[in-house]
N, C-alpha and C positions, 0 to 999 in steps of 0.2 A: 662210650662216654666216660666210663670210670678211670679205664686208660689214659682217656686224653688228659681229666682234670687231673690226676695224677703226674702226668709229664711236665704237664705244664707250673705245675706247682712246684716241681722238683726243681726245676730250670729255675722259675723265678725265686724260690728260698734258700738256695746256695751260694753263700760267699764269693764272691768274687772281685776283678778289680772293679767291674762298673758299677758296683752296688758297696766297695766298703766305705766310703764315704757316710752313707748310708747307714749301717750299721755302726760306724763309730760317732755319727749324733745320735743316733737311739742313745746307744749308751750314755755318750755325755749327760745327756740330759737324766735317764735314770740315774747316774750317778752323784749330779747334783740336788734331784728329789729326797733320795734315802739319806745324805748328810743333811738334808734341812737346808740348805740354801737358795731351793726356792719353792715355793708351796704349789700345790695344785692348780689353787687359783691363777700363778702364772703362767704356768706347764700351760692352762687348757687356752688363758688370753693371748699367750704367745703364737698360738696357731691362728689363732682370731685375727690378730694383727700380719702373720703373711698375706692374708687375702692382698692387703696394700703392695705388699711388694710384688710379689708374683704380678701384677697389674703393672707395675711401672716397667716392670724386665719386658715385659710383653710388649710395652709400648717403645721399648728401647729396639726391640727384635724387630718390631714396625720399621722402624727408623732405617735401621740397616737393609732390609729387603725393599722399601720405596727407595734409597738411595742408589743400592745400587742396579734396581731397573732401571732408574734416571739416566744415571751414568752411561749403561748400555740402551737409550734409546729410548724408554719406558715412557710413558705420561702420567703414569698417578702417581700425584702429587702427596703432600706432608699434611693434607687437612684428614686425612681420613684418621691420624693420628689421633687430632685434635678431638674429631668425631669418638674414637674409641675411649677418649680418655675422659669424658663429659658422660657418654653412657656407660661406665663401666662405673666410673664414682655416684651416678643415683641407683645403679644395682648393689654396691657395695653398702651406700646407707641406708639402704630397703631391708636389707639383709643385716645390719647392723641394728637397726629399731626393733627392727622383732628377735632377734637374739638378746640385746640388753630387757628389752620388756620382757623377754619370756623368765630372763636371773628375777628381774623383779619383781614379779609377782609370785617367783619361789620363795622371795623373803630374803634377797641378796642385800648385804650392805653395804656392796660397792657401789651398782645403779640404783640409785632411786628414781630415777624420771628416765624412761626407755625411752623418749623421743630426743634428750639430750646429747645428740653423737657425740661434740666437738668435746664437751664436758667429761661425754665416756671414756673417750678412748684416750684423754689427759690419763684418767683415772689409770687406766691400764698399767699405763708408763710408770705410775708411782709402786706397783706391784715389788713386793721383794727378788731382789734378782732377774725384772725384765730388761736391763738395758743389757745383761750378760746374753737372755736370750733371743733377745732383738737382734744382738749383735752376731749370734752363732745360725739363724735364720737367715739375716741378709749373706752372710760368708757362704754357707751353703748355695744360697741361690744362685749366688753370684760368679760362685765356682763352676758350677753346672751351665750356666751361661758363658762362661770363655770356654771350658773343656767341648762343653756339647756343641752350641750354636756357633759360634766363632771358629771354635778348631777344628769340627767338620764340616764349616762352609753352608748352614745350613738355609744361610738368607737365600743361597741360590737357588731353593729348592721350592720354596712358598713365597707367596706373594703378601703384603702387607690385608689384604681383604680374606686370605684363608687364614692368618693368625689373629685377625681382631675377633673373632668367634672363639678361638679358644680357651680359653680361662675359664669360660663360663659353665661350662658342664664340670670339671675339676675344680671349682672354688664352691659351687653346690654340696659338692659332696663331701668336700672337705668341711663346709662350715655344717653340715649334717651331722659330722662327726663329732664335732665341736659343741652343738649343742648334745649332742645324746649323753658327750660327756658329762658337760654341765647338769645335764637329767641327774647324773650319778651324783656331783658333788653337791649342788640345790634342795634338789629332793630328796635323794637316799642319805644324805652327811656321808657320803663315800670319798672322801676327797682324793687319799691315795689312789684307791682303786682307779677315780675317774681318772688321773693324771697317766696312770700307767697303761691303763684302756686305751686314751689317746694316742698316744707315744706310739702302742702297738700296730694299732688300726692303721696309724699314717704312716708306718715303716711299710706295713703288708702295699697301701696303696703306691709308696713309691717304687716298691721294689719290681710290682707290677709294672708301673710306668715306665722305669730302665728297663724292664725287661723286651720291650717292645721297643727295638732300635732296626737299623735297615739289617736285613741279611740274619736277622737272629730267626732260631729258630722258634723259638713264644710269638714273634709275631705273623710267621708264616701259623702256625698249627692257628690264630686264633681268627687268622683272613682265610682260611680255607675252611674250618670248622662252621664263619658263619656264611662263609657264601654257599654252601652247601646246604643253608637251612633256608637261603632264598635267593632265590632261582637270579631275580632281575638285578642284583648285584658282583659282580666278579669281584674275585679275591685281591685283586691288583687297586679295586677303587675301595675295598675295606682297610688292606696296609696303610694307604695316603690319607684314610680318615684317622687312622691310628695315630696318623706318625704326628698327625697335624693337633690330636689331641693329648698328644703324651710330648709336645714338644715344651 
């Protein structure tokens, strides 16, 4: 077992092309922290605020995989779209109320009334230096969406019903992160620390997620590691849940 976390670890924390992307927003963003050009509190809302986007890319990747079923024959139609995008915005603001209440009863004085989404997330935007990282968010995203799903053809591979579940387990866990930050900067007055915690955490988890592409070796050790640990699932139906949640 030590072996394998070890490999696998090695594989996913080594420079490479599919991951420098990756490491040069870490950086950026460190880089803009330490000169003061944007504080903590944007660092941690800036992540807050991808939940949004990560959701529309998703409903964009919908878009492409119902079309071109359709094209070749397919019957499901563009409402499932619709359907994803109605239940994924009452998850987002369920997850938004209790995140802003939880700043505000640390004694936050950006939220005062945690049930005020439309109000909060105004507030975000006025954050010093969030339209730089709003902007360096969607670029990312955006990039990983032509390079990955567009330039290897990936609508071909899922259906609009296997990616409208996606998000969900990955925007969890990112907004987990998110808050534990805010734990640091709320409660402990850690603000740098928490900004840089963040930073770290979500570099660890993305690099995770690149590393788990078709044919790589991280994702073969980590479809055979658990099919191994149970019996009634093969290795070939844990890669397609992988792929389908690190897409």
């Amino acid at each position: 077992m030590e072996k394998f976390n070890s490999a696998v670890f090695l594989k996913v924390a080594t420079p490479d092309k599919s991951n420098a992307a990756l490491y040069a927003n870490a950086l950026f963003l460190l880089v803009l922290l330490a000169v003061g050009f944007v504080t903590p509190w944007s660092i941690v809302m800036a992540y807050f605020l991808e939940t949004i986007v990560i959701g529309l890319l998703n409903a964009l990747k919908m878009a492409f995989c119902v079309g071109f079923k359709r094209h070749n024959g397919g019957t499901q139609g563009f409402g499932i779209i619709l359907f994803f995008l109605v239940h994924y915005g009452f998850f987002v603001a369920i997850q938004s109320i209790f995140a802003f209440t939880f700043f505000e009863l640390g004694g936050s004085t950006f939220f005062t009334d945690g049930i005020a989404v439309l109000k909060n997330y105004w507030t975000l935007l006025q954050l010093d230096g969030m339209w730089l990282l709003l902007a360096s968010i969607i670029l990312n995203n955006c990039f990983s969406f032509a390079t990955d799903f567009l330039g290897e053809k990936r609508y071909l591979k899922f259906t609009a019903s296997e990616l409208m579940i996606k998000p969900y387990l990955r925007i969890f866990i990112q907004q987990f992160v998110v808050v534990l930050s805010g734990f640091f900067l709320v409660y402990l007055d850690a603000g740098f620390i928490a900004a840089v915690l963040l930073i770290i955490l979500r570099l660890g988890i993305d690099l995770f997620l690149v590393s788990l592409r078709d044919n790589s070796a991280s994702i073969d050790k980590v479809a055979d590691w658990y099919a191994s640990k149970n019996a009634e699932v093969s290795a070939e139906e844990v890669k397609k849940q992988l792929k389908i949640f690190t897409e």
